[in-house]
Jmol script that loads the backbone (N, CA, C; Angstrom):
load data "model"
ATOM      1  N   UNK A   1      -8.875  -9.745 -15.425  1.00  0.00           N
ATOM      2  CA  UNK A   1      -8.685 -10.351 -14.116  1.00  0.00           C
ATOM      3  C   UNK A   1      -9.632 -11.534 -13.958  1.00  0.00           C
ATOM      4  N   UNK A   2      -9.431 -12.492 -13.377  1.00  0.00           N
ATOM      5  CA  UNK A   2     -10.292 -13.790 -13.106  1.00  0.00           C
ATOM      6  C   UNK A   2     -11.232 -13.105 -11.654  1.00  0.00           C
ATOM      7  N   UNK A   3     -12.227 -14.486 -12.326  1.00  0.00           N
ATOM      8  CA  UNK A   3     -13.407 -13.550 -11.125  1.00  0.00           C
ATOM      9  C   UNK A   3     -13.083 -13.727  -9.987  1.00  0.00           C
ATOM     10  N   UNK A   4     -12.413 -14.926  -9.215  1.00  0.00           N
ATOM     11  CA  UNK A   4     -11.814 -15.096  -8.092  1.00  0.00           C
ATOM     12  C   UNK A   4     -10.897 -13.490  -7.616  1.00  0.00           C
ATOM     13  N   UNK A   5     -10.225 -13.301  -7.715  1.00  0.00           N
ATOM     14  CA  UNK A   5      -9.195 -12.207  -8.013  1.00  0.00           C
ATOM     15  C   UNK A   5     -10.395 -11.062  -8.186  1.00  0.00           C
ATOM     16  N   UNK A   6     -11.286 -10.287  -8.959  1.00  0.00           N
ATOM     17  CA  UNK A   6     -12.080  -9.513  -8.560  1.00  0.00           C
ATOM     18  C   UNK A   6     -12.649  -9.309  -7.548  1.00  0.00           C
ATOM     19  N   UNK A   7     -13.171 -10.742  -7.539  1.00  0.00           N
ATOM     20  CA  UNK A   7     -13.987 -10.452  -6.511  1.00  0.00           C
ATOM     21  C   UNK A   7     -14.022 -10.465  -4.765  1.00  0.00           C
ATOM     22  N   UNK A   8     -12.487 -10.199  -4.547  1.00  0.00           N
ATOM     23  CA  UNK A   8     -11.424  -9.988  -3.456  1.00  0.00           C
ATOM     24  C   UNK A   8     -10.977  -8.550  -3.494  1.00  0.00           C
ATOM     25  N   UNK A   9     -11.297  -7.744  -4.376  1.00  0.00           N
ATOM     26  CA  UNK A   9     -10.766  -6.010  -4.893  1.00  0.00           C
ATOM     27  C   UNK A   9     -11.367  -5.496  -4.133  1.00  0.00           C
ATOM     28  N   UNK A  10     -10.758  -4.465  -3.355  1.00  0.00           N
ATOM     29  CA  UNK A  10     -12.092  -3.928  -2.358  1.00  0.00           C
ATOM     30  C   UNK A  10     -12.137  -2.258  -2.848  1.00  0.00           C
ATOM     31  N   UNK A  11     -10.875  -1.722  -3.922  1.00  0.00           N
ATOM     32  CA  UNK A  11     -11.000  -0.829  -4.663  1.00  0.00           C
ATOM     33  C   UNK A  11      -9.862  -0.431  -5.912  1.00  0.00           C
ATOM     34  N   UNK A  12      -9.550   0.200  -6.624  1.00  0.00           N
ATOM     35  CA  UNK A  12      -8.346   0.416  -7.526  1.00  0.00           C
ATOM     36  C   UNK A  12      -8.230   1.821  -7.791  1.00  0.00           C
ATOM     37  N   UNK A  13      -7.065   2.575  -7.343  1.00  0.00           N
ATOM     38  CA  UNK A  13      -6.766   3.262  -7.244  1.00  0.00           C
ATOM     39  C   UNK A  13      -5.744   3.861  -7.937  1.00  0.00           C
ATOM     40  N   UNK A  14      -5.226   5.058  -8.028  1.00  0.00           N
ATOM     41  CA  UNK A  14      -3.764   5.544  -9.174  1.00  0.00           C
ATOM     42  C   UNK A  14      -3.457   6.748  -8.404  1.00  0.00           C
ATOM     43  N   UNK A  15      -1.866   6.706  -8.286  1.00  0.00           N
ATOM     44  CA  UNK A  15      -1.148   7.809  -7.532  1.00  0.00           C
ATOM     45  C   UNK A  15      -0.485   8.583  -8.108  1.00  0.00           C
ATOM     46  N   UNK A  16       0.349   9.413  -8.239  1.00  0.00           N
ATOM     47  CA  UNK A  16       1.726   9.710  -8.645  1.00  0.00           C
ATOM     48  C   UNK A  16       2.684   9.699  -7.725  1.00  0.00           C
ATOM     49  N   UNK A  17       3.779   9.892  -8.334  1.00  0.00           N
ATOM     50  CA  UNK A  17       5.373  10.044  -6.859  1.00  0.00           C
ATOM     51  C   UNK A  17       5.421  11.331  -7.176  1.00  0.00           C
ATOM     52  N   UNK A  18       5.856  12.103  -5.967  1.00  0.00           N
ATOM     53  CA  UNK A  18       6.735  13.350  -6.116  1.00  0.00           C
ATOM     54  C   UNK A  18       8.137  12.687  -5.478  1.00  0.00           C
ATOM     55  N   UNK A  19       8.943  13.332  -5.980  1.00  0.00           N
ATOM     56  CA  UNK A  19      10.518  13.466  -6.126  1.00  0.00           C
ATOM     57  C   UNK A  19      10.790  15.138  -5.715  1.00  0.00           C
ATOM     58  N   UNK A  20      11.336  15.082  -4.550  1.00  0.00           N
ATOM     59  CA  UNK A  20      12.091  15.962  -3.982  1.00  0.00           C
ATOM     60  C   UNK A  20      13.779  16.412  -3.283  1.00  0.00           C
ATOM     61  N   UNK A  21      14.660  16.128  -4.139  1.00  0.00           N
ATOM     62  CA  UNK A  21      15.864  15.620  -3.506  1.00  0.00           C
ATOM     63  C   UNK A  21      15.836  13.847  -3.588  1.00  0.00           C
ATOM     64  N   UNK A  22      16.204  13.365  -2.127  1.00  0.00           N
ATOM     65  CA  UNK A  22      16.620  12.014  -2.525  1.00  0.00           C
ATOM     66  C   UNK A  22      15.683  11.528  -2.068  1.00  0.00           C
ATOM     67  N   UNK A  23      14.312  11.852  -1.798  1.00  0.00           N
ATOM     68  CA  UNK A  23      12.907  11.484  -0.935  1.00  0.00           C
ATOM     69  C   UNK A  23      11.946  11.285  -2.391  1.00  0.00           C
ATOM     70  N   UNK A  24      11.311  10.063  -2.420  1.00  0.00           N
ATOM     71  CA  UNK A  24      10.398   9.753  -3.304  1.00  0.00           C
ATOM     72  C   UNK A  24       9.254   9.241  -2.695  1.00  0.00           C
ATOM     73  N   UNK A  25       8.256  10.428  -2.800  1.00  0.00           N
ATOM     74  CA  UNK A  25       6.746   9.771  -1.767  1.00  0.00           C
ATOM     75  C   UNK A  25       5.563   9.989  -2.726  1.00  0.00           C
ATOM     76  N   UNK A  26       4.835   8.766  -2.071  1.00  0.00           N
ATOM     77  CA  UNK A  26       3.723   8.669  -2.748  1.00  0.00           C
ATOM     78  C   UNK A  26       2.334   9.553  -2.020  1.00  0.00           C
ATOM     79  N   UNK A  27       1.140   9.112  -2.470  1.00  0.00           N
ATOM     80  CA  UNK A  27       0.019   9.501  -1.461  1.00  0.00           C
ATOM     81  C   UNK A  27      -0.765   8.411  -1.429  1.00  0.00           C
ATOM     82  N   UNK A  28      -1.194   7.661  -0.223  1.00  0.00           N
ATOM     83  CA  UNK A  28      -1.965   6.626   0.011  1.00  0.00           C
ATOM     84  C   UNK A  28      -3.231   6.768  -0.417  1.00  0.00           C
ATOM     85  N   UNK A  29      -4.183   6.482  -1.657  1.00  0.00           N
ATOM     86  CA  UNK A  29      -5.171   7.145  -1.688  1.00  0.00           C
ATOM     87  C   UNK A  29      -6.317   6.726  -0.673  1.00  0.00           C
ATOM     88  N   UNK A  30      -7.492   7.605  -0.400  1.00  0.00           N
ATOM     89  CA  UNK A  30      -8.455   7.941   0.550  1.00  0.00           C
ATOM     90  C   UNK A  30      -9.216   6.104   0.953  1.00  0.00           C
ATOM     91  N   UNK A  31      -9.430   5.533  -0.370  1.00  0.00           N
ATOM     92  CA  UNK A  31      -9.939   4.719   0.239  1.00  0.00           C
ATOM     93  C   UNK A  31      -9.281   3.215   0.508  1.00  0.00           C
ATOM     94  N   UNK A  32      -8.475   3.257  -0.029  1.00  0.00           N
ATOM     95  CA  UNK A  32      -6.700   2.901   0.443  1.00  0.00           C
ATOM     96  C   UNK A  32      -6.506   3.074   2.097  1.00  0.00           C
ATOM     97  N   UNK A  33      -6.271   4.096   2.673  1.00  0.00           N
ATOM     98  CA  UNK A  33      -6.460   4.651   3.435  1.00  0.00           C
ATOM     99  C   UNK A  33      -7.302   4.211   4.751  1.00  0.00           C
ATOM    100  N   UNK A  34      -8.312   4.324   4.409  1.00  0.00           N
ATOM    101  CA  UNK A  34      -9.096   3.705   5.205  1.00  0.00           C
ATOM    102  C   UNK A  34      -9.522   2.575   5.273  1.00  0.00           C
ATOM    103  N   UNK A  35      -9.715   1.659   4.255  1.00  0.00           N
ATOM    104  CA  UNK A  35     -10.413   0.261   4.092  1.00  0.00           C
ATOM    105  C   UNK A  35      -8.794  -0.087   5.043  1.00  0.00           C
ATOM    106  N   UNK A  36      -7.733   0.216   5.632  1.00  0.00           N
ATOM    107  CA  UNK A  36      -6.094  -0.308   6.217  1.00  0.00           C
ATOM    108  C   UNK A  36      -6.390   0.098   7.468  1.00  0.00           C
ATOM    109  N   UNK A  37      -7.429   1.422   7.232  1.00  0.00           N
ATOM    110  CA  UNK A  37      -7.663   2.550   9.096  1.00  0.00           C
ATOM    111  C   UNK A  37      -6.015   2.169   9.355  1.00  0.00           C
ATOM    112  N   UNK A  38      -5.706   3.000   8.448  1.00  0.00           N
ATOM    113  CA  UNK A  38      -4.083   3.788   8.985  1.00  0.00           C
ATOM    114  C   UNK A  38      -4.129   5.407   9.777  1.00  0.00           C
ATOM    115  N   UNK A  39      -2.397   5.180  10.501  1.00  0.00           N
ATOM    116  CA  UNK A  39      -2.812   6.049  11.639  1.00  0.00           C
ATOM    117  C   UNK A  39      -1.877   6.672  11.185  1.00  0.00           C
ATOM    118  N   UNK A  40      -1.338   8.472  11.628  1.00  0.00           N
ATOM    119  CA  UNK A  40      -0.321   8.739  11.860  1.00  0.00           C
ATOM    120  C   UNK A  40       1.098   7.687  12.285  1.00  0.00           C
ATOM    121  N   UNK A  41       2.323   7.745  11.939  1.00  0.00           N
ATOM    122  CA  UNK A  41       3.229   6.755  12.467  1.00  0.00           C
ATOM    123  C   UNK A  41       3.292   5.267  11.891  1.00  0.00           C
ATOM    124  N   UNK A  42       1.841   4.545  11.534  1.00  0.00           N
ATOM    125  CA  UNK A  42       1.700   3.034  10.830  1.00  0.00           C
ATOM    126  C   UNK A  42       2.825   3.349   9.713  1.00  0.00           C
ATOM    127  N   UNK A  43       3.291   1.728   9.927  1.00  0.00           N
ATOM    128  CA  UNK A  43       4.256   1.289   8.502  1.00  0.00           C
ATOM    129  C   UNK A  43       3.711   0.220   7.405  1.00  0.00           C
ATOM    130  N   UNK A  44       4.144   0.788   6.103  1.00  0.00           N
ATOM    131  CA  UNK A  44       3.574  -0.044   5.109  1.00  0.00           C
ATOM    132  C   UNK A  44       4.637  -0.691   5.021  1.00  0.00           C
ATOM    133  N   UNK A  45       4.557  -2.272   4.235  1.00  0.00           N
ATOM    134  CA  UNK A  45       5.139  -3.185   3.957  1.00  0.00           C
ATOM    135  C   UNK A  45       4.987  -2.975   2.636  1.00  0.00           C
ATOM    136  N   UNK A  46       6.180  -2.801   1.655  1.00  0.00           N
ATOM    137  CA  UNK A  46       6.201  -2.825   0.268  1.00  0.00           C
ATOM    138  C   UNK A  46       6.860  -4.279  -0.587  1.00  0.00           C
ATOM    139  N   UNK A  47       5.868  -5.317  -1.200  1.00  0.00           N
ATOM    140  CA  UNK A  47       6.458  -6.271  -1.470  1.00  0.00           C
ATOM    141  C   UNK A  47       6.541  -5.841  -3.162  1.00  0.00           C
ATOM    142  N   UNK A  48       8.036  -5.808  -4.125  1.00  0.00           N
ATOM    143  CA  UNK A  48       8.020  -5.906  -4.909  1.00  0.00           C
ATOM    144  C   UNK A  48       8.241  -7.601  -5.935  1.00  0.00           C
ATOM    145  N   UNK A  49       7.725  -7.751  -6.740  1.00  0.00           N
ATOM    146  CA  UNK A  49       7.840  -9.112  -7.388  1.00  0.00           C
ATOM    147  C   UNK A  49       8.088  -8.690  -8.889  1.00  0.00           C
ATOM    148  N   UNK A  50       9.368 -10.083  -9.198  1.00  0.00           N
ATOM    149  CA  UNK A  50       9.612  -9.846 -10.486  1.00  0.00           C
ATOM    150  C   UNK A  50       9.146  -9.397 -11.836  1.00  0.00           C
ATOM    151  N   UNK A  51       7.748  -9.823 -11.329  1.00  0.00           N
ATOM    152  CA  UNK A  51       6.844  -9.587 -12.845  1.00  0.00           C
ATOM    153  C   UNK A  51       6.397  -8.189 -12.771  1.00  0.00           C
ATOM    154  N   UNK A  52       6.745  -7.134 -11.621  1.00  0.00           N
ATOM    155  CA  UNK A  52       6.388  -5.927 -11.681  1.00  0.00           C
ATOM    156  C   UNK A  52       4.969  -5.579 -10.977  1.00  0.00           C
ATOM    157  N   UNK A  53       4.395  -6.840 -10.105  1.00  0.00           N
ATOM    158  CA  UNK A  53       3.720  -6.689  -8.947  1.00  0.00           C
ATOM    159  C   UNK A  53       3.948  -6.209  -7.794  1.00  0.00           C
ATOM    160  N   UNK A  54       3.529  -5.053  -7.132  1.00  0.00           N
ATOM    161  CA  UNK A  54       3.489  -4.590  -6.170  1.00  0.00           C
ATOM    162  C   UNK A  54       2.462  -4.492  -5.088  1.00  0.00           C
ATOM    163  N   UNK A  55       2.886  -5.725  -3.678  1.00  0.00           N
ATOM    164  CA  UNK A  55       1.898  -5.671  -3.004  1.00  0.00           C
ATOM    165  C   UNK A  55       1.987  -4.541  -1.553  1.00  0.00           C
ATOM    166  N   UNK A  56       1.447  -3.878  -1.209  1.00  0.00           N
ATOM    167  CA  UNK A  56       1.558  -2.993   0.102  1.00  0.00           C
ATOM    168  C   UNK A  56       0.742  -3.636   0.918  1.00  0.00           C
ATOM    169  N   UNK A  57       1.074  -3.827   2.438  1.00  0.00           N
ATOM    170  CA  UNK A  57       0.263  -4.283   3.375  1.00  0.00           C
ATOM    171  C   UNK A  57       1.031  -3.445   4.789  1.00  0.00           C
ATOM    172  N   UNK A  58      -0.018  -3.282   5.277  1.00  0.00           N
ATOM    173  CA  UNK A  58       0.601  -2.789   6.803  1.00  0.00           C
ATOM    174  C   UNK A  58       0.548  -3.177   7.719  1.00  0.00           C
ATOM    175  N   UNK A  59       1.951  -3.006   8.495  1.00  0.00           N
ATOM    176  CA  UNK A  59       2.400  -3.495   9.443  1.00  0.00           C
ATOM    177  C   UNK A  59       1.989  -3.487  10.716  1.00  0.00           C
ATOM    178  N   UNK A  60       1.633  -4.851  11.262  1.00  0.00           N
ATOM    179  CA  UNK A  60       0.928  -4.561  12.653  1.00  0.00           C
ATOM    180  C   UNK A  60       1.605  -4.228  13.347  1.00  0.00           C
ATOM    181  N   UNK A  61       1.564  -3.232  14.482  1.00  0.00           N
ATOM    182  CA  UNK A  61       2.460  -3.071  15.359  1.00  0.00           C
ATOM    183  C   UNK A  61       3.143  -4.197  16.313  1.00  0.00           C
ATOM    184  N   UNK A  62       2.409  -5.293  16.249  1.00  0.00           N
ATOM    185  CA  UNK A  62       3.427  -6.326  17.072  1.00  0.00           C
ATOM    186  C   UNK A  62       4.753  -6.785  16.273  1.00  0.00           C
ATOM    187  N   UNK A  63       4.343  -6.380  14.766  1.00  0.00           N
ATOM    188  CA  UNK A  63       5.541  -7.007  14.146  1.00  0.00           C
ATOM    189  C   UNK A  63       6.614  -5.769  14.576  1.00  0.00           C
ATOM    190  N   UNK A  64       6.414  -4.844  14.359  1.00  0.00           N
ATOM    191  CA  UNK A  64       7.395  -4.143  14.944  1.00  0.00           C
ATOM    192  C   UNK A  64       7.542  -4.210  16.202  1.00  0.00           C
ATOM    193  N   UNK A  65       7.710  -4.737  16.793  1.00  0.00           N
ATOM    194  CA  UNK A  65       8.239  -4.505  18.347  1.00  0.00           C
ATOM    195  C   UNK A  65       8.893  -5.928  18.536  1.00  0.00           C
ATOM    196  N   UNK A  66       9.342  -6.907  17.451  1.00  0.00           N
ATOM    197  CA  UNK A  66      10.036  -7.683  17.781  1.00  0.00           C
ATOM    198  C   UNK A  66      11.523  -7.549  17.264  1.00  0.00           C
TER     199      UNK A  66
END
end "model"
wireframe off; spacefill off
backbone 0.3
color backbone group
């Protein structure tokens, strides 16, 4: 990684999916989690990109309410 790009990481983390029927969920890990101070109900934004980058960001509630 370039040091620019490090040194913006605020942690790195690894999940697994469970698969249950047609429901595929992850687990947000802990400090994931909090460095977002997600609540019950908050929505993540899942951006996938061609090269197989995946960015998550969450959704402020004003964006939802338009």
């Amino acid at each position: 990684m370039g040091d620019q790009i490090s040194d913006e990481i605020v942690c790195i983390e690894e999940t697994s999916i469970t698969v249950r029927s047609y429901r595929h969920r992850t687990t947000v890990p802990s400090k994931v989690f909090k460095f977002l101070d997600l609540k019950q109900g908050d929505t993540l934004r899942w951006i996938a990109l061609k090269d197989g980058t995946v960015y998550i960001r969450k959704v402020p509630a004003q964006d939802l309410a338009d």
